[in-house]
C-alpha positions in Angstrom: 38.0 -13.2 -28.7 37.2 -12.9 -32.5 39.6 -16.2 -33.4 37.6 -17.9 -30.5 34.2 -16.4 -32.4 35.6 -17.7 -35.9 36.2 -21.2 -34.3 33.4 -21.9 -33.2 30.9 -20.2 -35.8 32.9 -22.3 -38.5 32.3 -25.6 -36.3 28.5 -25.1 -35.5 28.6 -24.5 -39.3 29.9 -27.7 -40.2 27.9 -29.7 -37.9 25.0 -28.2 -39.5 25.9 -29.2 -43.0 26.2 -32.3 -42.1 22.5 -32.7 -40.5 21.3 -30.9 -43.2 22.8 -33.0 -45.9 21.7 -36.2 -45.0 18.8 -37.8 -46.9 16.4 -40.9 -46.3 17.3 -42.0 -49.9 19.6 -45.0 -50.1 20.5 -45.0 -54.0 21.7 -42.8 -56.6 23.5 -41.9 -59.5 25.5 -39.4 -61.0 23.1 -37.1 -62.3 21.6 -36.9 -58.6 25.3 -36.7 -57.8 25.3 -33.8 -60.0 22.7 -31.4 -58.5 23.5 -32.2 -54.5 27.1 -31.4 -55.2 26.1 -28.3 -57.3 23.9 -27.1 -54.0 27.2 -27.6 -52.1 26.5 -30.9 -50.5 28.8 -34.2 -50.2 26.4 -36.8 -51.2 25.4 -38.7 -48.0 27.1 -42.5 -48.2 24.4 -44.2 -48.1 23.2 -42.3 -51.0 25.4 -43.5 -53.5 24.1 -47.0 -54.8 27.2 -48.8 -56.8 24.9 -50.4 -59.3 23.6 -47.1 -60.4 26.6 -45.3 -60.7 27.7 -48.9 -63.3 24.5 -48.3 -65.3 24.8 -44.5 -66.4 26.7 -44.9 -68.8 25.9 -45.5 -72.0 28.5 -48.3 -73.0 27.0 -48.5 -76.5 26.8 -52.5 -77.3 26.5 -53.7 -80.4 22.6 -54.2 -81.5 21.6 -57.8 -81.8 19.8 -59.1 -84.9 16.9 -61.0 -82.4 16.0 -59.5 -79.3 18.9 -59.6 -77.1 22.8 -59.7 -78.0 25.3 -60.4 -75.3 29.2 -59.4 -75.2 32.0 -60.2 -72.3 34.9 -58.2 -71.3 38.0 -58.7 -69.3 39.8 -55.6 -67.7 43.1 -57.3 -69.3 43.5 -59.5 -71.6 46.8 -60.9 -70.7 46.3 -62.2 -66.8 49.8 -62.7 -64.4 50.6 -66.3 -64.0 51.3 -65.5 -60.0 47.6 -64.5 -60.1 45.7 -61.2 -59.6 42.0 -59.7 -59.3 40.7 -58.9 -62.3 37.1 -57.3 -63.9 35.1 -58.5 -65.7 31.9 -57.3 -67.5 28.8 -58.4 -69.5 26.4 -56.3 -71.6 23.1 -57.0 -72.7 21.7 -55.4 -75.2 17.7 -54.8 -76.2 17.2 -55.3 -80.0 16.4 -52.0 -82.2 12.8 -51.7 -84.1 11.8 -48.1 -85.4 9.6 -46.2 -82.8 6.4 -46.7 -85.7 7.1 -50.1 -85.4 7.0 -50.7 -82.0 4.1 -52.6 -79.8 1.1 -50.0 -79.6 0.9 -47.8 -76.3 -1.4 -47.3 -73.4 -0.4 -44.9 -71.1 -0.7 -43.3 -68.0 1.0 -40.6 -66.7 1.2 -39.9 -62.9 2.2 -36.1 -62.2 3.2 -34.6 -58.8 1.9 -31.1 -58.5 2.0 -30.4 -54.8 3.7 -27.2 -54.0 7.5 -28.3 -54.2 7.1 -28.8 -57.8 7.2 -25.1 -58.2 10.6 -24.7 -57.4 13.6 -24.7 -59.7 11.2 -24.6 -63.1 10.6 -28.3 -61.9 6.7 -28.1 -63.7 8.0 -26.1 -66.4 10.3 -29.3 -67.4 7.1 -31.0 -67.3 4.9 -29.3 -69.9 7.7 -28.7 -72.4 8.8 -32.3 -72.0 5.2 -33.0 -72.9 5.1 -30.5 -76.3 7.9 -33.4 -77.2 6.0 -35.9 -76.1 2.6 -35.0 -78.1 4.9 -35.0 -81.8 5.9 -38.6 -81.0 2.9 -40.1 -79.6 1.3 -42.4 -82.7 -2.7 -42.5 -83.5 -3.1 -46.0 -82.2 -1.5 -44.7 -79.0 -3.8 -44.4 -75.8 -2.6 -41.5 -73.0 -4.1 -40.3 -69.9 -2.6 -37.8 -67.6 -3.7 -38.2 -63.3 -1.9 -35.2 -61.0 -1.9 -35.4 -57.5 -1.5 -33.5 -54.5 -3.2 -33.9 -51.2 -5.5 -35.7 -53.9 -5.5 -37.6 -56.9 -7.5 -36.5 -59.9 -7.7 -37.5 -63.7 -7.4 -34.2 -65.6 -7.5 -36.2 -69.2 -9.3 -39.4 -69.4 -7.4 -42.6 -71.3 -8.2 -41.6 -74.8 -6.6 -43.0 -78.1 -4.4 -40.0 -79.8 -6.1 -40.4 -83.5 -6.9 -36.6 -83.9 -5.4 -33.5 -83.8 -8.3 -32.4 -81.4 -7.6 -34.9 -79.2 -3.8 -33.9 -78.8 -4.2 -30.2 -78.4 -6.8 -31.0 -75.2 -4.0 -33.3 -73.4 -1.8 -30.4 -74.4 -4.4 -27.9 -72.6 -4.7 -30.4 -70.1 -1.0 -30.4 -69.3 -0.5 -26.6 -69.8 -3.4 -26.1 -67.0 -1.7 -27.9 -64.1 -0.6 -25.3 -61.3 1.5 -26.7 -58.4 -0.1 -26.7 -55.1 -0.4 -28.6 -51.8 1.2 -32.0 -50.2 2.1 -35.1 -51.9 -0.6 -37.9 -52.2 1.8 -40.9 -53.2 -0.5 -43.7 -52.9 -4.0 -42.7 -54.7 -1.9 -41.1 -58.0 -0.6 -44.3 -58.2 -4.1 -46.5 -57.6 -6.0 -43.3 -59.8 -3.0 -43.9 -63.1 -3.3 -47.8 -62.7 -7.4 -47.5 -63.1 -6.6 -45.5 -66.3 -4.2 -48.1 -68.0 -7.0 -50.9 -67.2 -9.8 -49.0 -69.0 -7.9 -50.0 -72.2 -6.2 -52.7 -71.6 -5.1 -54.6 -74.3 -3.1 -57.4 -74.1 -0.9 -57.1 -77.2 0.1 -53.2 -76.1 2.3 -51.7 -73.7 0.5 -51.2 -70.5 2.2 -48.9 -68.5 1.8 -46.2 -65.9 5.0 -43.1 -65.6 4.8 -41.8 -62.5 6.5 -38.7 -61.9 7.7 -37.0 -58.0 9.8 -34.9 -56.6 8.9 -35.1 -53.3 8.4 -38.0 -50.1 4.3 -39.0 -48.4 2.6 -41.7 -47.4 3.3 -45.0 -49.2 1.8 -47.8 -47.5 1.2 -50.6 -49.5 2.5 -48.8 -52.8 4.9 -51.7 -53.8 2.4 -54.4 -52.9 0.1 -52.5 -55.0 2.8 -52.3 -58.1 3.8 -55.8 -57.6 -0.1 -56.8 -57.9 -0.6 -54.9 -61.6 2.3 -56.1 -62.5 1.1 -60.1 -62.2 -1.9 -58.3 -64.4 0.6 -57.1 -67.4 0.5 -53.4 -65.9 4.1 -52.0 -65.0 5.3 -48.9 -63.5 8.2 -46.6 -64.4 9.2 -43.7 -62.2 11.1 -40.7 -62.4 12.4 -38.3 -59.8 13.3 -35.1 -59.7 15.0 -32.8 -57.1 16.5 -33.8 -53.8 13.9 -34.4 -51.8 12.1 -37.5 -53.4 12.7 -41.0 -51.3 14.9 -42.1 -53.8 14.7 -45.5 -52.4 11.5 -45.9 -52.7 11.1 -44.9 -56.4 14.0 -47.4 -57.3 11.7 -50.2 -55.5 8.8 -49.5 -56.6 9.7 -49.4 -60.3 11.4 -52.6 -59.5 8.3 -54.6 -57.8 6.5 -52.8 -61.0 8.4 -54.3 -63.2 9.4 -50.9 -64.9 12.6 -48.5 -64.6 13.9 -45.6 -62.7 15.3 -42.2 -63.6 16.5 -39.4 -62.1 16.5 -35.8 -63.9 19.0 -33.1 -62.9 17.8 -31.0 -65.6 15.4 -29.5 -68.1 17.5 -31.4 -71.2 16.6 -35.0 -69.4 13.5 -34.5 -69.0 12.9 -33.6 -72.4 15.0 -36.7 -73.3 12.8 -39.0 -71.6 9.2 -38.0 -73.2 11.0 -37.6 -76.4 14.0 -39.7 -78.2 14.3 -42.2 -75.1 10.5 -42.6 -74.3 10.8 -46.2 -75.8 13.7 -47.1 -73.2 11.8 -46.4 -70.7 8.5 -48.0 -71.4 8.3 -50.4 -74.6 9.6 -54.0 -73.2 12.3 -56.0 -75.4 12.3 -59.0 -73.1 10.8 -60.4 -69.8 11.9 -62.8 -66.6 15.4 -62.7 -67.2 17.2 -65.3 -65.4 21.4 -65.1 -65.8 24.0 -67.4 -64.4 27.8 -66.3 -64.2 29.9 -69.1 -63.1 33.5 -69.0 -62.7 35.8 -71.0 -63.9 37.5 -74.0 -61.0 39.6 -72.0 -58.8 38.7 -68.5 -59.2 37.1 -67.0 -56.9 33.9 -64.5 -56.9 34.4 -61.6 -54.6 31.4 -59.0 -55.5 29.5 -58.3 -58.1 27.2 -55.1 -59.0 24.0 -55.3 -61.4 20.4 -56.4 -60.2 18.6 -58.8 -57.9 21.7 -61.4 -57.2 23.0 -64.4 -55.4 26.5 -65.8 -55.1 27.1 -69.2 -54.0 30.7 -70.2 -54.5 32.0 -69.3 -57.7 28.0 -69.2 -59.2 26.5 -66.2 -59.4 22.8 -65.4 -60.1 21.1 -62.6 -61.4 17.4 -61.5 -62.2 15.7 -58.7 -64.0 11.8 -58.5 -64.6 12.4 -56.5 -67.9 14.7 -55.2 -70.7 13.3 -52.8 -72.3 13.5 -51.7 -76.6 16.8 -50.9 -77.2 18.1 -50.9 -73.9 21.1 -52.5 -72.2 22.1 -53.8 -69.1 25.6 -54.3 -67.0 26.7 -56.6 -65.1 30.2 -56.3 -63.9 32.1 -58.8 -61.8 35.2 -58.6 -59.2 37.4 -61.9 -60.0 40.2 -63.6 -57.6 42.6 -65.3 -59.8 45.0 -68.2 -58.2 48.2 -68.7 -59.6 48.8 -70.6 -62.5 51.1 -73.3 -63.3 52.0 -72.6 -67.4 51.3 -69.5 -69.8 48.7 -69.9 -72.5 44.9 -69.4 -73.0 42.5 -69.7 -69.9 39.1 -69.3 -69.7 37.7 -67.2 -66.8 34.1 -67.9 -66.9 30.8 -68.5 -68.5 27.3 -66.8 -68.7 24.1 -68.0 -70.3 20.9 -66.3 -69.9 17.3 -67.9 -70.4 14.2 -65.2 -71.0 10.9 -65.2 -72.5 9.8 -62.8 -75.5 6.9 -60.7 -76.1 5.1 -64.0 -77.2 5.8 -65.3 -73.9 8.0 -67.9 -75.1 11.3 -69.5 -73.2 14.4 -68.3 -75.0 17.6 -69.8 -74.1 21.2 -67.9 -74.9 24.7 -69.4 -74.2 26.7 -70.5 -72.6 29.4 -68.1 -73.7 32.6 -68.5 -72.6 35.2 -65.4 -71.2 39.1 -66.0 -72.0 42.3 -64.3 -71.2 45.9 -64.9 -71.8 48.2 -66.1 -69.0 52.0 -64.7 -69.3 54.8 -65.2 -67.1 54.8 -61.8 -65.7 53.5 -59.6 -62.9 50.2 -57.5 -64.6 52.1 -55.3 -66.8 50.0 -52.3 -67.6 48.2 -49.9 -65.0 44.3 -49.7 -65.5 42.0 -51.5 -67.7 43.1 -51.7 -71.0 39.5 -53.5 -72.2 37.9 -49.5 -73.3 34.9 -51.1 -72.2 36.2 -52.6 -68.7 38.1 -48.9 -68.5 34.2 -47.3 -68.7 32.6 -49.5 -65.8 35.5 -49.8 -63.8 36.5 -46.1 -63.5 32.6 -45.8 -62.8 33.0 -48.9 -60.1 36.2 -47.0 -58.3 34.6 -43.6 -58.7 31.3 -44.4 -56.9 33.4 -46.6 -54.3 35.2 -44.0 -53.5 32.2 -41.7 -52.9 31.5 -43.5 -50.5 34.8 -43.6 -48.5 34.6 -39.9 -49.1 31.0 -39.5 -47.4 31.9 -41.8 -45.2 35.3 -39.7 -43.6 33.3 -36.3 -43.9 30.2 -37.4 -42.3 31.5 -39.7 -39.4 33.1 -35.8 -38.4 29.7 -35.0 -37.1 30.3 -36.8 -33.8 33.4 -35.6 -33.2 32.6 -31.7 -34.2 29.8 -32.2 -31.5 31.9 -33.4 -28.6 34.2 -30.2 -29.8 31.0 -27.8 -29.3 30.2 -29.9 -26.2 33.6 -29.6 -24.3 33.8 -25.6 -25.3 30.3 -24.9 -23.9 31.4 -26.5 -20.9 34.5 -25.1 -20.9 32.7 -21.2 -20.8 29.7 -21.8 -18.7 32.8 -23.0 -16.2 34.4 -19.6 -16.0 33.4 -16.9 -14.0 34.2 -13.9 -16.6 32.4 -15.1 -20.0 33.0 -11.3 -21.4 36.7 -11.6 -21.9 37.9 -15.3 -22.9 41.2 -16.3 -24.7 40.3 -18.6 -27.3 43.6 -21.2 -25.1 41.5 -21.0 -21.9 38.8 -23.1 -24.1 41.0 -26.0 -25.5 42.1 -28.8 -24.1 44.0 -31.9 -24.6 40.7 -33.6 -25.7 39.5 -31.1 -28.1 42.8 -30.2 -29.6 43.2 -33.9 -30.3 39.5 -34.3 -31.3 40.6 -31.0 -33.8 43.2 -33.2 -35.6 40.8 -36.4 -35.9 38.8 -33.9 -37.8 41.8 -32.4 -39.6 43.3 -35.9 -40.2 39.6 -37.1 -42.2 39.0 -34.1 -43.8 42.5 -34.3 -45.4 41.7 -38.4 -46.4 39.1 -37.1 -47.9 40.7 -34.5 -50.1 43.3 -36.8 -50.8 40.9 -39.1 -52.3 38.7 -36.7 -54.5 42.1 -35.7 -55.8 43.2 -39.0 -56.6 40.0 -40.2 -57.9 39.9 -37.4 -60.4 43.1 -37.9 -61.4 42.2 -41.4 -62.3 39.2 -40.4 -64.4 41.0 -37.9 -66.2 43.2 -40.6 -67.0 40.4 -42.9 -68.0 38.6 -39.8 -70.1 42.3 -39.0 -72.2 43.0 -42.7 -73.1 39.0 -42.7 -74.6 39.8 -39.9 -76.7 38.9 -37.3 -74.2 35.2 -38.4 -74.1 33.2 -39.2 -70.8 33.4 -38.5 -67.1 32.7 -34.8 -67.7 30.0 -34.6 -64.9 32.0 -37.1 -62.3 35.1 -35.0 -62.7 32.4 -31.8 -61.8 31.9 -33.7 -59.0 35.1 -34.2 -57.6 35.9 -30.6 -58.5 33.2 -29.5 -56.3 34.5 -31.6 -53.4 37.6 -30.6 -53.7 36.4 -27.2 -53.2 34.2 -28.1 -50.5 36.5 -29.5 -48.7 39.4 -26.7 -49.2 37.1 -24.8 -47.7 36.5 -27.2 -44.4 40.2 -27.3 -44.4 41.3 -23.3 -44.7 42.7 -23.4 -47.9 43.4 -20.3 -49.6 41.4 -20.4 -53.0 44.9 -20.3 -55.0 46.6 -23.4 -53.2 42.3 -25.1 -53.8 43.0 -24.2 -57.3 46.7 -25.9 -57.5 45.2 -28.8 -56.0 42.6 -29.2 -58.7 44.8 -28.8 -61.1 47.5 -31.7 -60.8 46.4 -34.4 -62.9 49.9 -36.5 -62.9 49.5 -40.7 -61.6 52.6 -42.0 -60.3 53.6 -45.0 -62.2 53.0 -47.9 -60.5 55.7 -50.2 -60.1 58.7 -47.5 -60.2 61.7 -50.1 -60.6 60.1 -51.1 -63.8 62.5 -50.5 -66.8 61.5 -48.7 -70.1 62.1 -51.8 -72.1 59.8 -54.2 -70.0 56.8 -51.1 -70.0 56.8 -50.7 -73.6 57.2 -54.7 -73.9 53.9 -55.3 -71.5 52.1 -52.4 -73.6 52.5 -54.0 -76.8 51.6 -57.6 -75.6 48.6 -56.3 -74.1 48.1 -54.6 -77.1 48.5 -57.3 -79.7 46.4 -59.8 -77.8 43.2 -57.8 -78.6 44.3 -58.2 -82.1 45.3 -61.7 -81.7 41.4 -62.4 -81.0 40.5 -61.3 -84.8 40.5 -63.9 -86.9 42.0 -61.7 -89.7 42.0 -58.2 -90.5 43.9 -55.4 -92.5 45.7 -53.3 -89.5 47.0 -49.8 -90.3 49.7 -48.6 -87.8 49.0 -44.5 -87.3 52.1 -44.6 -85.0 52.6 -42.8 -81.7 52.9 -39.4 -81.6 52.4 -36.2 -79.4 50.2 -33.1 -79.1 53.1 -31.0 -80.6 54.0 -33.5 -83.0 57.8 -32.6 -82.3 59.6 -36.0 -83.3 61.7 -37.8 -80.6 63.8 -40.8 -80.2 61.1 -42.7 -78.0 58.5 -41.4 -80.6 60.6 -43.3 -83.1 61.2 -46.3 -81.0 57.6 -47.3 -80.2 56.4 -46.5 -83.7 58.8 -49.5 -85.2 57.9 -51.6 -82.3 54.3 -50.8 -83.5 55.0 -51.9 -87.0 57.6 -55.0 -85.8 54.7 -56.3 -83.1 52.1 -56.5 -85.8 53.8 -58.1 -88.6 54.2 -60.9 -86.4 50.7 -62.1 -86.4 50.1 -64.2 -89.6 46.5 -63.3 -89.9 47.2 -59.8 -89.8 47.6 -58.0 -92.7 50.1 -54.3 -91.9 49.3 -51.2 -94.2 52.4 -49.9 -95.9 53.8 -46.9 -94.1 54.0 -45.4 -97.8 50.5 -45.7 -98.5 49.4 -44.4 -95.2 51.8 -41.6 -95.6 50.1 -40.7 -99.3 46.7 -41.0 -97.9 47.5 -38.7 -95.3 49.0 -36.0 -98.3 45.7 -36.3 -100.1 43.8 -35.6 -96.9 46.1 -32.7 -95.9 46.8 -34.6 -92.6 49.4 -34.9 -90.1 50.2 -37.7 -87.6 48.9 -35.8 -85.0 45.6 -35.3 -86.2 44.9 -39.0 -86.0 44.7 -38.6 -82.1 41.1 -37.6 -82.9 39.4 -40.7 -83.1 37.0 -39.8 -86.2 40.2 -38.8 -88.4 41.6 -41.8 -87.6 38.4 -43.8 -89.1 38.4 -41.7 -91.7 41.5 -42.6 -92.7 41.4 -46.5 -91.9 38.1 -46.3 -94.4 40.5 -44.7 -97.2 42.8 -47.4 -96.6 40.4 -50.3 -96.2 41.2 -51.4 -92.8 39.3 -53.2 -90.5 41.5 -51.3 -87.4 43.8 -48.8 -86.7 46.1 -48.4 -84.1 47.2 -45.0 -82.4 49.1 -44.1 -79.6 50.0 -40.8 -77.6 53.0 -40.2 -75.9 52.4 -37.7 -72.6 54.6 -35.8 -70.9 54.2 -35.0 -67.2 56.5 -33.9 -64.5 58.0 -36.8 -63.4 56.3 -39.6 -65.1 55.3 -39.8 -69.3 52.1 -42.0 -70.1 52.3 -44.0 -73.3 49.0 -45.3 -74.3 48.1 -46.9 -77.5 44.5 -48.0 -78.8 43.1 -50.0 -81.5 40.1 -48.0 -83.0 37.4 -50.4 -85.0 37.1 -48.6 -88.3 33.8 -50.2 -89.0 31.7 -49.3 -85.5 33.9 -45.9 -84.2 34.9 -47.8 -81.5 37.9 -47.9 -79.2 37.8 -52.0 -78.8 41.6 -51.4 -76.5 43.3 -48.9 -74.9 46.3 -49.9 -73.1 48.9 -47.9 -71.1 52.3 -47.6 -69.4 53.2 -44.8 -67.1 57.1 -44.6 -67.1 59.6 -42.6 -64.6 61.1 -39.9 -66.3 64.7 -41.5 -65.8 67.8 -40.3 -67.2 67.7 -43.1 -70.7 63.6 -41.6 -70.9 64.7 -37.9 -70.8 67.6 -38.6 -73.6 64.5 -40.6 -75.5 62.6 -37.5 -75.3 64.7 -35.3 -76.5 63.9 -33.8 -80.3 65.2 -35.3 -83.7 65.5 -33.5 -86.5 
């Protein structure tokens, strides 16, 4: 009786879940990611939005000089001559003025404060956001603030910020807002845009921030948007919560020609109206037009990043703004045919025509994309590109949100038609006081019980293996990034122990292994470290010159070994071979590291190791970390740019831990 109870209680709670988790919103990101998993929910498939998932991270392009730069990245820069798929991506990057010398301001800010907004602090965000705001905002600024609820109303009138008065009363004015009531969409939107056009000018930013965390009536809100918008007024919006139409904000910034955010937390919002207020408002560029066209015979088979067409190997892409000091991604899912020699190929071009603040047509590129064909199979597992190995992991990661929503959710049907069959199971039997949980299964139910089972377990499977891979991806970029995806995936994993009847220690086990099985097995040690230094020295090959310091490989313990000591003179050997490279002596790097009381091991932290390329005048320096799991050791090496902090490469080898790499391991002394 009581396991019959249990069943069924844990079913109807399942089902319940599952209605309760799904939204009407049809994108997202991770911070929205974030705060449903945090509540306990898998994010609803049709939540997750690829192209948003691609943009939250901050891939840090180089600034251009003018008002856009543009840089291309393969996933690999050496490419199988028997073909493979392959990554690509393109960033674009806004140009950098100081905030005092940006376009002068009109603003209008569009504040929910229906009833909802009182939960979670929500409105408290808001006025200490604005306290930022009010320090940054300049005297030839103009700012009005519009709240709505069942109504609209203007509670500080579009008034230039050149006194002191002036910004203590929008403070007052923002200070005095009390949520209450429903959720007027449509008339704060028309009431902000009416406050932007009493000072219109057209040499300033024109812009109306419209703020929600809730969903109402928004008929003929984008038509309305895309209408100021032809008049030089955009719209930017920002969500907060879970219950906003997601969907709707995204669209409506887009027809406003504006951006979208989403805030998980106090610290974003206080972001946004403070040190990024200019990314989100001031323009950079308008009516971008981009063309990606591939080269003959390679084939296009997705793509993620804006308003795009693909015809054949031509791709199109459009974006209404890019905005001061922004950037943009565009990443690109390649087919590759086999080719008939080795040597240099080039993958594919991308030009991009916009027009500037002036409203001038500015034309930039073609640039051209090129990899390295070698007679091999593709001889290192992941990206080795650092910036490929940021947007793909984000690519798989989101991708694989989706499968995961997809197997939990689709066991809604199948839980009901469980709870259907038992019902009618005990409203068939006579005595209902004393029933045997046996007497209400069947052959149906037990097998619809294993469907279940058999998801559920695809599901975990998958969260395991997608963390794994993003722990991967976050050790070979120096242990930097993916902090709140892996949160994530450590919440599903819990989530779904729990569907499954895990005990909480075996949940915890689970977590925990972080080991990726090499992936081709029969692959000897000599041919792995062979395709990791290739990969390696074609990043370098792409430098016209440069003084290279070799840090060596080396591990967290810093105990020497003899694979330690065969992939450091491999290192040295690979390097020297390159004419326009120039190789620091290993007695000078050893002398610098004496000065700096140092040890080989501390170069695994990326700023040391600039540090010490700057004391040797290098242009790069090349690291590498030898890892030792259960039955596998990861060997990854990266060359760090000494004069941006970057990690321009990061390529890796997992090895089986055969008998020849468990001699290599062993100590030397």
């Amino acid at each position: 009786m009581k396991k019959a109870i249990l069943i069924t209680v844990l079913l109807l709670t399942i089902a319940s879940t599952l209605g309760w988790a799904r939204g009407e919103a049809a994108a997202s990101s991770t911070g929205r990611g974030k705060y449903l998993a945090g509540q306990g929910m898998i994010i609803p498939p049709e939540e997750v939005h690829v192209d948003s998932y691609i943009a939250t991270v901050d891939y840090k392009y180089p600034f251009p000089s003018t008002e856009i730069g543009i840089t291309l990245y393969s996933g690999h820069h050496q490419i199988s001559s028997g073909g493979q798929e392959e990554l690509i991506q393109i960033g674009i990057q806004g140009g950098k003025q100081e905030f005092g010398e940006l376009p002068p301001m009109n603003l209008a800010f569009v504040i929910d404060k229906s009833g909802s907004m009182s939960s979670a602090n929500k409105m408290d965000w808001v006025k200490e956001a604005f306290d930022i705001f009010i320090e940054r905002v300049r005297d030839i600024d103009f700012v009005a603030l519009v709240v709505f609820d069942n109504t609209a109303k203007t509670v500080f009138s579009s008034t230039q910020m050149n006194t002191m008065t002036k910004r203590k009363q929008f403070q007052d004015a923002v200070h005095r807002i009390n949520p209450d009531g429903g959720t007027n969409l449509v008339d704060g939107l028309k009431l902000g845009y009416q406050q932007v056009m009493m000072n219109y000018r057209g040499e300033y930013t024109n812009r109306v921030l419209f703020l929600t965390d809730g969903v109402g009536d928004s008929a003929g809100i984008l038509e309305m948007a895309e209408s100021y918008r032809m008049m030089g007024v955009n719209v930017s919006t920002i969500g907060v919560g879970t219950d906003f139409d997601l969907d709707l904000m995204v669209q409506l910034a887009k027809r406003g020609g504006g951006s979208s955010r989403f805030i998980a937390d106090r610290e974003e919002m206080e972001e946004i109206f403070g040190s990024e207020l200019d990314r989100m408002i001031v323009p950079g560029a308008r009516n971008l037009q981009m063309t990606l066209e591939a080269a003959s015979g390679v084939e296009v088979l997705d793509t993620w990043g804006y308003n795009h067409q693909i015809r054949g190997g031509k791709v199109t892409y459009s974006l209404p703004t890019l905005h001061h000091r922004d950037y943009e991604t565009i990443v690109a899912r390649l087919r590759i045919p086999a080719q008939a020699e080795p040597g240099s190929m080039e993958l594919a071009r991308f030009s991009l025509r916009y027009d500037d603040l002036e409203g001038n047509s500015m034309q930039l590129g073609p640039f051209a994309l090129e990899v390295e064909v070698v007679d091999s199979e593709s001889p290192v597992s992941g990206f080795s590109d650092a910036m490929v190995l940021k947007s793909g992991s984000m690519l798989h990661f989101a991708e694989n949100l989706i499968t995961i929503g997809e197997l939990y959710y689709s066991c809604r049907d199948e839980i009901n038609r469980i709870n259907e069959e038992r019902d009618r199971l005990w409203r068939s039997r006579e005595d209902t006081e004393n029933v045997v949980y046996e007497e209400l299964s069947s052959e149906s139910i037990r097998s619809l019980e294993r469907s279940v089972s058999s998801k559920m377990q695809r599901a975990m499977d998958l969260s395991v293996d997608t963390k794994k891979e993003l722990n991967n991806a976050r050790l070979r970029l120096d242990n930097e990034g993916f902090d709140e995806e892996i949160m994530i995936l450590d919440r599903y994993i819990e989530i779904i122990g729990g569907e499954l009847e895990l005990e909480q220690g075996r949940v915890a086990e689970i977590a925990g292994d972080v080991e990726i099985a090499p992936p081709v097995k029969e692959r000897s040690l000599a041919e792995n470290v062979e395709n990791l230094f290739r990969e390696m020295m074609l990043n370098l090959r792409l430098k016209k010159s440069g003084i290279v310091a070799v840090s060596g490989f080396t591990t967290k313990t810093a105990e020497s070994s003899g694979l330690l000591d065969l992939l450091n003179e491999m290192a040295v050997l690979e390097i020297g071979r390159h004419d326009t490279l120039t190789v620091v002596e290993r007695e000078r790097l050893s002398d610098v590291l004496a000065e700096q009381e140092l040890s080989l091991t501390d170069l695994m932290d990326t700023g040391k190791a600039i540090d010490v390329g700057k004391l040797l005048t290098a242009n790069y320096i090349v690291t590498g970390s030898v890892i030792e799991m259960a039955n596998s050791v990861v060997i990854f090496g990266r060359i760090i740019n000494v004069e941006s902090g970057e990690v321009e490469s990061a390529a890796q080898v997992i090895v089986p831990k055969d008998q020849e790499v468990k001699q290599l391991l062993s100590r030397v002394d």
